[in-house]
C-alpha positions in Angstrom: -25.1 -14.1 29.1 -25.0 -17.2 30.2 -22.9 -19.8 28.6 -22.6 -24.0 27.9 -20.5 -25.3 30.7 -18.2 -26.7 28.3 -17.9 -23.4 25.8 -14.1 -22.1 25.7 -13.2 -18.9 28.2 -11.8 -16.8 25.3 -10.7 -13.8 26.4 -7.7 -13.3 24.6 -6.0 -13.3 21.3 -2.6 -13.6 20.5 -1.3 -12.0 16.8 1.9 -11.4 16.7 3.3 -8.4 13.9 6.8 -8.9 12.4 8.2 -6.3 10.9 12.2 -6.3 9.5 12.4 -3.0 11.5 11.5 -4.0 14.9 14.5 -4.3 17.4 12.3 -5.1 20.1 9.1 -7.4 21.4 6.2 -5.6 22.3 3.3 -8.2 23.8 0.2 -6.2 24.1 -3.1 -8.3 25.5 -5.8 -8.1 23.5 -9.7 -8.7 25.3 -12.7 -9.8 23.9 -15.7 -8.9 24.1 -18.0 -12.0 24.0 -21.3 -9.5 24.4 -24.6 -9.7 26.7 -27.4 -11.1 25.0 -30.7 -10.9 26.8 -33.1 -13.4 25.5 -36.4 -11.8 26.8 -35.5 -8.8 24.1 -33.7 -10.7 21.5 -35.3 -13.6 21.1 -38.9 -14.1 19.9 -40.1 -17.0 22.2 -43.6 -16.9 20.9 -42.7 -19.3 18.2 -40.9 -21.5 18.8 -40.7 -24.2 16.6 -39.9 -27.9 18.1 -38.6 -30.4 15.9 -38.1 -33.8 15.7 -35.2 -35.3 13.9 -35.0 -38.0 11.5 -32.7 -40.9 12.1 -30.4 -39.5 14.6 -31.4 -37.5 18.2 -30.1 -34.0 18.2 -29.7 -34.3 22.1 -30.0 -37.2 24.3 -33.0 -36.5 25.8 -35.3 -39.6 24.6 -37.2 -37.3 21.9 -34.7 -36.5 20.9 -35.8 -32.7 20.0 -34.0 -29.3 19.1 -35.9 -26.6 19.4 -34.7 -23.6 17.0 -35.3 -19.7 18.5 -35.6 -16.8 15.6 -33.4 -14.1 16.0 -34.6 -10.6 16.2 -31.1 -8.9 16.6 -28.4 -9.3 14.3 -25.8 -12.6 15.0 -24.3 -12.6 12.0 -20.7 -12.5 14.2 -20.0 -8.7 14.0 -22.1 -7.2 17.1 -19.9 -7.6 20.5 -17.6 -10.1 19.4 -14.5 -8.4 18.3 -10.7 -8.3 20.4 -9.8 -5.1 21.1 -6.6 -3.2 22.7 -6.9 -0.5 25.1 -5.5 2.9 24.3 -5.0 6.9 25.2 -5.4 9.5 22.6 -4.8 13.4 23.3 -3.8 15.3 26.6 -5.1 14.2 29.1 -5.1 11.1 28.1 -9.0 9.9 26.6 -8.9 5.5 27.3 -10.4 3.8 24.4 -10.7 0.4 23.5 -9.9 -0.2 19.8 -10.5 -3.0 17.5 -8.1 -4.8 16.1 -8.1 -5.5 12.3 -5.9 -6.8 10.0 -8.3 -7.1 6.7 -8.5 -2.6 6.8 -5.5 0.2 6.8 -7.0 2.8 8.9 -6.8 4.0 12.2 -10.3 5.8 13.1 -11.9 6.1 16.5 -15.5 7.5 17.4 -15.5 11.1 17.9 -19.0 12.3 18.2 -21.6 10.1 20.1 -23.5 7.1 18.8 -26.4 5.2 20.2 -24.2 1.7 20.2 -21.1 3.1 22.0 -21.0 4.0 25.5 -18.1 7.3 24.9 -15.9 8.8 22.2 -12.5 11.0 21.8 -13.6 13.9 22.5 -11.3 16.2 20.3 -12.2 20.0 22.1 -11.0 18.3 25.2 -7.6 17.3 23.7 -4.7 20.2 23.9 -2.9 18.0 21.0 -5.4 17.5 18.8 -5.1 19.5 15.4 -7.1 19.0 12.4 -6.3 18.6 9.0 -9.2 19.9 7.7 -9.3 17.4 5.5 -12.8 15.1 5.1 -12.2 11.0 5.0 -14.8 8.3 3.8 -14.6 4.8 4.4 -16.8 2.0 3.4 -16.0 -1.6 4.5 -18.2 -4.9 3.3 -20.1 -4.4 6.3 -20.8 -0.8 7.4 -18.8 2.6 6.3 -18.5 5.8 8.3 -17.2 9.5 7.5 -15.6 12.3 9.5 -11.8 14.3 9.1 -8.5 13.7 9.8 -6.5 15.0 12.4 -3.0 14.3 14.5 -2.9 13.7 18.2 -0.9 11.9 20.7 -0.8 8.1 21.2 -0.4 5.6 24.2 -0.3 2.3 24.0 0.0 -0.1 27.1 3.4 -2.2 26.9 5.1 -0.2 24.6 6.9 3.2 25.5 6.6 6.8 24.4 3.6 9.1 23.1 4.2 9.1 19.4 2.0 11.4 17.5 0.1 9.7 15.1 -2.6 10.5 11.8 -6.2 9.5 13.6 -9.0 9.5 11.4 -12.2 10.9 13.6 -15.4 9.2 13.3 -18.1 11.8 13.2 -21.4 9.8 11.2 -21.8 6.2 10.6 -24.1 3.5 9.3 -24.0 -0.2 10.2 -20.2 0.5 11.8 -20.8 0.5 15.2 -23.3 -1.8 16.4 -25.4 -3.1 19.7 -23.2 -4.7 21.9 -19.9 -3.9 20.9 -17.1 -2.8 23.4 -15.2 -0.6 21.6 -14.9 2.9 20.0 -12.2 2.4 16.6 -10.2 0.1 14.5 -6.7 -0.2 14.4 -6.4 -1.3 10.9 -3.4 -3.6 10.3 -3.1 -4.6 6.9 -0.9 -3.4 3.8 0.1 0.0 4.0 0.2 0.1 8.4 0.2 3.1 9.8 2.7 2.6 12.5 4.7 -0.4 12.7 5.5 -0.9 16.7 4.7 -4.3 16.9 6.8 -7.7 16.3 8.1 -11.3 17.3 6.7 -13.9 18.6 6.4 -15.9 21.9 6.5 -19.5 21.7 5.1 -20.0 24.8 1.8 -19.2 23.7 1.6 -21.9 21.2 2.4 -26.0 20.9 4.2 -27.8 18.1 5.2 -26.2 15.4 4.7 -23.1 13.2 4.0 -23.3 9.3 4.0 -20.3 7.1 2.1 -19.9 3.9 3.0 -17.3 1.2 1.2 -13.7 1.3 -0.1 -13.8 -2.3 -0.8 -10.6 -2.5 0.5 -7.1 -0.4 -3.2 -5.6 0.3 -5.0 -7.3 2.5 -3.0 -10.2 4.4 -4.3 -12.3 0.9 -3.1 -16.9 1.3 -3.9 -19.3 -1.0 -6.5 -22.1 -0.1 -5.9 -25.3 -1.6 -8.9 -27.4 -0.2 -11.6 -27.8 2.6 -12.7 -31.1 3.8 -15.4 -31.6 6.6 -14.8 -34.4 8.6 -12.2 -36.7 6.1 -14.1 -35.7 2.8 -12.7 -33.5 0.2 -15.5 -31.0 -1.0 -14.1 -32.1 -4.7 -14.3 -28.3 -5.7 -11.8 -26.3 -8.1 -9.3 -24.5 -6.1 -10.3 -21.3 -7.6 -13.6 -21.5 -5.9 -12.0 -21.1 -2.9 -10.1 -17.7 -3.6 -13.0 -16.4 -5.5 -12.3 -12.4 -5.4 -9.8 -13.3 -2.6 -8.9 -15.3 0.7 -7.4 -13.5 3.2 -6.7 -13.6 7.3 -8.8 -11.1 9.2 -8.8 -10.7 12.7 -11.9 -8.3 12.4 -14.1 -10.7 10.9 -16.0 -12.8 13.5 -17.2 -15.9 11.3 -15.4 -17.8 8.8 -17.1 -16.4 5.6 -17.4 -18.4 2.2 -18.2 -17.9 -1.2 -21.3 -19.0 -1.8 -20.7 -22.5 -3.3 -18.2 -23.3 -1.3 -21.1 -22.5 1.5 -23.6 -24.5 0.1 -21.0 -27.2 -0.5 -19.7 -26.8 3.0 -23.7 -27.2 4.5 -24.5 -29.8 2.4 -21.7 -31.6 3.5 -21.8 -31.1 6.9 -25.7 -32.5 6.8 -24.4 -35.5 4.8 -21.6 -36.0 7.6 -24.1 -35.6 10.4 -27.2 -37.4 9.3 -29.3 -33.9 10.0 -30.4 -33.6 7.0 -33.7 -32.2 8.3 -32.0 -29.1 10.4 -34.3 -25.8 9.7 -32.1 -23.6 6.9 -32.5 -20.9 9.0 -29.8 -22.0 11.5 -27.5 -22.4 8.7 -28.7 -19.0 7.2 -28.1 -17.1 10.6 -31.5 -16.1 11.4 -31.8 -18.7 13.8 -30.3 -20.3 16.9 -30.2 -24.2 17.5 -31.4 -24.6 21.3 -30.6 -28.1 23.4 -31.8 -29.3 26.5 -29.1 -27.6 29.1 -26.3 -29.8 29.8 -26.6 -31.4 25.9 -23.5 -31.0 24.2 -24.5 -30.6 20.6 -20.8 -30.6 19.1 -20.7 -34.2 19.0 -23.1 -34.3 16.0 -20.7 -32.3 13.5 -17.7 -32.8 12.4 -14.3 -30.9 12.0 -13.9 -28.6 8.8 -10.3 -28.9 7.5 -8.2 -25.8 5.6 -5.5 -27.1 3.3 -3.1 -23.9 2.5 -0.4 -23.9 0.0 3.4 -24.0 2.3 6.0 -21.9 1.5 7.3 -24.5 -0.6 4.9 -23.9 -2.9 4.8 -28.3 -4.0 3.6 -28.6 -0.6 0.6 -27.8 2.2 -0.8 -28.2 5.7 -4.0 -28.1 6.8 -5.8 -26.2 9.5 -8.3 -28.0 11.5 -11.1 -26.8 14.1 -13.6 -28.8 15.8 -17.1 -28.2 15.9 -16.6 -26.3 19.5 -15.0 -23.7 17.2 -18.0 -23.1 14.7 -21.2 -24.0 16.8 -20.9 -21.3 19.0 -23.0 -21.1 22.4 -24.8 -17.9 22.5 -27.6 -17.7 25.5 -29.7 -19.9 27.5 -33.6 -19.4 27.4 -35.3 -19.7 31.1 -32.4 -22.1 32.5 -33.7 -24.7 30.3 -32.1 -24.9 26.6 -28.9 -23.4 25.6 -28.7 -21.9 22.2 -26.0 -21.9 19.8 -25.1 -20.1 16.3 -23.4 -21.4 12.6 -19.9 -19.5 13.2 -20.1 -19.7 9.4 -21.2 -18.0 6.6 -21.8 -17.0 3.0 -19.9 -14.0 1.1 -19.9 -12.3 -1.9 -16.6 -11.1 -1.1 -14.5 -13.7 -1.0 -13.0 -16.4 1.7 -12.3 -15.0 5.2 -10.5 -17.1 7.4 -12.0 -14.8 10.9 -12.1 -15.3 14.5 -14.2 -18.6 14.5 -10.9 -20.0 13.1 -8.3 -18.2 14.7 -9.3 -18.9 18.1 -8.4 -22.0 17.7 -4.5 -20.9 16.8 -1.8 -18.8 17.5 -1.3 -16.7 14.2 1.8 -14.1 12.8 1.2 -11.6 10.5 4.9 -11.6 9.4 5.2 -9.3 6.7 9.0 -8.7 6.6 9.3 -12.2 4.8 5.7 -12.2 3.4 3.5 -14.7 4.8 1.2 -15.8 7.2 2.4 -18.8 10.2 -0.2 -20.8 12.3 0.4 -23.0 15.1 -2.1 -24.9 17.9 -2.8 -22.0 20.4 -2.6 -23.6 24.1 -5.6 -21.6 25.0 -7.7 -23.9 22.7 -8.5 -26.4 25.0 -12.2 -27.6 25.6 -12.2 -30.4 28.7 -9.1 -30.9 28.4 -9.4 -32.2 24.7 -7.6 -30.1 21.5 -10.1 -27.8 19.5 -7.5 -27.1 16.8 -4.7 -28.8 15.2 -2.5 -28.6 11.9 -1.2 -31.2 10.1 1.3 -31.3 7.2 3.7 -31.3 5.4 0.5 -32.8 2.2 2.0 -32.9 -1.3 0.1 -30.3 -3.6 0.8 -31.7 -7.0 -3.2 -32.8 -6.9 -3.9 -29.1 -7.2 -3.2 -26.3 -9.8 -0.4 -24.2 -9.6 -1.8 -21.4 -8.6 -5.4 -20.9 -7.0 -5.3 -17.7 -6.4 -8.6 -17.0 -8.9 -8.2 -13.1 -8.0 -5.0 -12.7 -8.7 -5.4 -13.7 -12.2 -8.5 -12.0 -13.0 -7.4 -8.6 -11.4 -4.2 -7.2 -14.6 -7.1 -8.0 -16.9 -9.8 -6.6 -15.5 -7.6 -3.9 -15.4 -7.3 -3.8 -19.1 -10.9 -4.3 -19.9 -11.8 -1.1 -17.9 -8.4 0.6 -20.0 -9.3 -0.6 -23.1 -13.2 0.5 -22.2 -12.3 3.6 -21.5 -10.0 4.7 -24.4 -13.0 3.6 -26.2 -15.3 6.2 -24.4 -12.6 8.9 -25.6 -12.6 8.0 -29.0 -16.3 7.8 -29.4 -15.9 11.6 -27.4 -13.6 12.8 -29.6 -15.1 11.6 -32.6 -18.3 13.4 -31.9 -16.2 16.7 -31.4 -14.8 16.3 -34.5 -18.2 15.4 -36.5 -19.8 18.5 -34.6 -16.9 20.6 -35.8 -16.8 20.0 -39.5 -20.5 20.9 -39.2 -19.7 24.2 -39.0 -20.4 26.5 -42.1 -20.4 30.1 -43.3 -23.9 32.0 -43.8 -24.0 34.6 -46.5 -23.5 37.7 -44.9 -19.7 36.1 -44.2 -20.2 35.7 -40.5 -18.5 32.3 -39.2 -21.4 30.3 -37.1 -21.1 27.6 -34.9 -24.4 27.2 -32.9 -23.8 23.1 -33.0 -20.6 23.6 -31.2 -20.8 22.4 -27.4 -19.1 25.9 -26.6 -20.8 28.9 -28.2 -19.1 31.8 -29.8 -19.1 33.9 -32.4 -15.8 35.6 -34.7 -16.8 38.9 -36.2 
């Protein structure tokens, strides 16, 4: 695939574990996968649609023209874009390349073949391997799987010994594995983990300083967000819009994903911001791709989205910033002629998720020994020479309610709705047992009958 001249060589991430029970520092590289994306298959070039803009050029050509490509394929974020860690399972030793997750708790790798991977653990081949016999379902917001659980032995590059480990084996899938992707499993990081080797931090991977916000919640790695701006404008929204259902970290989640209003807010925004009012939906929706003339930098057009997080000291925050090299993400090139570039954002039903299209832009810890979440610049996000990323703080909070965390509040009485519900379910049960009961009666020859009973019998 080619790619913008100017578009950041990512090719690593850095998230660092910290764990009260870790003696020692463990640095283990993690790749991505940007993905190949060949245009003459992916792309429907029959129509494309040419448009002009109003007010402001798109490019700097003199027309000033954008041309917008559908997409056949699905760039939602998901499909070869994930960081991954290499690793051996069983004896001999099987290489893998396994996501890295921290919004799921399982550890699960491919064990039967699948049209979108290129191999799998094979499990007759591994000496180690023993079965549980037990059968394991999971379902995430995007995709599920099914297959057993089973032990086997563990390598992992940096880090020493062969533990044996629980390994969840992928037999049948749906919408899991998908084109493109460079990797067989998930390491699932989040609350409970199933082995915690990792921890520390290296300060040389990162500039200025690092600020912490509180882990709201021990499930997912769950923060509270305060506020978003785009460019220097508040989105004036109640806080709890921002942690509808939840807002957590996830390194497995390729775009930064938003509740719907805040989405719409977010879109409308950025249009207001940039004067482009007249961009097609579609490129906002992710069914299309925004194409420039090659060597057009489009970025200069938007503006940088802002994340205000609530501090440690909870009458305080900082906000994380990305510029728009971060979230208009360069994707192909058609002919030599255009490059063509994505919306690294979207709309969810499931809450705020603060993924990759934000962390590249910083150097984040997963500290869950003192329960929160730190972010500082990453020096790996540098376009040109120029900053992609940068946080800012400390920002009194006192402008903001005490607690935003929507999903937090709704979840004890949800909890005693469905309670309360279902105690009512017995009683109505019971009642009807009892009703069906005192309808029994005695015919005249003596014998006891009881043929409205849910369970017949008869006492002679």
């Amino acid at each position: 695939m080619a790619y913008h001249k100017g578009s950041i060589p990512f090719r690593a991430l850095f998230i660092m574990l910290c764990f009260g029970m870790a003696k020692s520092l463990y640095t283990i590289p993690l790749k991505i996968f940007i993905g190949t994306f060949n245009s003459s298959l992916d792309l429907d070039l029959t129509p494309m649609k040419r448009i002009q803009a109003s007010g402001l050029s798109l490019a700097s050509d003199p027309a000033g023209i954008v041309n917008f490509l559908d997409m056949v394929t699905n760039l939602q974020g998901d499909s070869g874009r994930g960081y991954y860690m290499e690793m051996t399972l069983g004896t001999p030793g099987q290489k893998l390349n396994i996501l890295v997750d921290t919004g799921s708790s399982n550890f699960a790798v491919a064990a039967a073949a699948h049209p979108f991977i290129t191999h799998f653990f094979n499990t007759v081949l591994s000496s180690t391997y023993q079965s549980t016999g037990r059968g394991v379902a999971v379902k995430y917001t995007q995709g599920n799987w099914e297959g057993e659980l089973g032990t086997d032995h563990v390598r992992i590059p940096s880090i020493p010994g062969t533990p044996t480990i629980n390994i969840a084996t992928i037999l049948s899938s749906n919408g899991f594995f998908l084109p493109g992707v460079n990797w067989q499993g998930i390491l699932g990081l989040a609350y409970p983990l199933l082995a915690q080797v990792m921890g520390g931090v290296e300060p040389t991977l990162y500039s200025g300083s690092m600020w912490y916000t509180p882990i709201k919640e021990e499930w997912y790695y769950q923060v509270e967000v305060l506020k978003l701006e785009v460019g220097d404008q508040n989105l004036n929204l109640d806080c709890k819009e921002y942690n509808q259902d939840k807002a957590i970290v996830d390194s497995g989640t390729t775009l930064l994903r938003l509740p719907v209003n805040v989405f719409n807010a977010v879109v409308e925004a950025i249009s207001r911001t940039s004067l482009i009012q007249d961009f097609t939906s579609g490129f906002w929706g992710g069914t299309k791709l925004a194409c420039w003339l090659k060597g057009e930098t489009p970025w200069r057009f938007f503006p940088k989205l802002s994340i205000y997080l609530r501090a440690t000291n909870n009458s305080q925050s900082f906000k994380i910033s990305i510029l728009p090299q971060l979230y208009i993400q360069p994707i192909t090139d058609v002919d030599g002629r255009l490059d063509c570039f994505r919306f690294g954002i979207s709309s969810s039903a499931n809450g705020l998720v603060i993924g990759a299209t934000v962390m590249e832009g910083f150097y984040v810890v997963f500290d869950r020994a003192e329960k929160r979440v730190g972010f500082a610049v990453s020096r790996c996000a540098v376009n040109g020479g120029l900053a992609v990323s940068e946080i800012l703080g400390p920002f009194s909070s006192a402008d903001v309610a005490s607690d935003c965390a929507a999903g937090g509040l709704l979840k004890e009485p949800l909890l005693w709705v469905i309670s309360y519900a279902l105690m009512a379910v017995c009683a109505v049960v019971l009642l009807i047992l009892l009703l069906l009961l005192s309808c029994r009666h005695r015919d005249r020859s003596g014998e006891i009958t009881d043929e409205s009973s849910l369970v017949r019998h008869r006492i002679k």
